[in-house]
C-alpha positions, -999 to +999 in steps of 0.1 A: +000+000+000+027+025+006+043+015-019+011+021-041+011+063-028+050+068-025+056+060-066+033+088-083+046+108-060+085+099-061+075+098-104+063+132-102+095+146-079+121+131-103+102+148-133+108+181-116+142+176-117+151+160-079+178+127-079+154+092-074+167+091-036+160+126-025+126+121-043+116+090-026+129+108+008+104+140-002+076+117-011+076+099+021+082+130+040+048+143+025+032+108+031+040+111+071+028+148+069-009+136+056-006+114+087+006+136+111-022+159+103-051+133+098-038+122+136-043+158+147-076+168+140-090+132+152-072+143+184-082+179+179-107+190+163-089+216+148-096+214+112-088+252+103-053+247+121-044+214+104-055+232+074-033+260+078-005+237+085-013+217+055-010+251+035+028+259+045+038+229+042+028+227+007+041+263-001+073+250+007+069+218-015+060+240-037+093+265-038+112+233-039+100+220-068+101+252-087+135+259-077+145+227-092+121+228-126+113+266-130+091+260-158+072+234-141+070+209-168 
């Protein structure tokens, strides 16, 4: 199953320009984020928060992958 979330994601990271390894790492990363935050608003509540959360982290995916593939082919 992880396997089956971690390779359109890793695909998609090595397009943009990021070595296979590092992309795997970055994918995974982002996998364990989901879960963190899915975690947090069982525990919380706190859907605005985890929302917010959810938002910078993806603005900083974000800046990654344009740094590496400006374009964002």
């Amino acid at each position: 199953m992880i396997q089956d979330l971690l390779g359109p994601a890793t695909a998609g990271l090595e397009e943009d320009g990021f070595p296979p390894d590092e992309a795997r790492a970055i994918a995974r990363l982002g996998l364990a984020v989901v879960r963190g935050l899915l975690l947090d608003v069982l525990a919380t509540g706190d859907v605005a928060g985890v929302d917010a959360a959810f938002e910078h982290y993806l603005a900083g995916v974000t800046a990654a992958r344009l740094a590496r593939n400006p374009a964002g082919t």
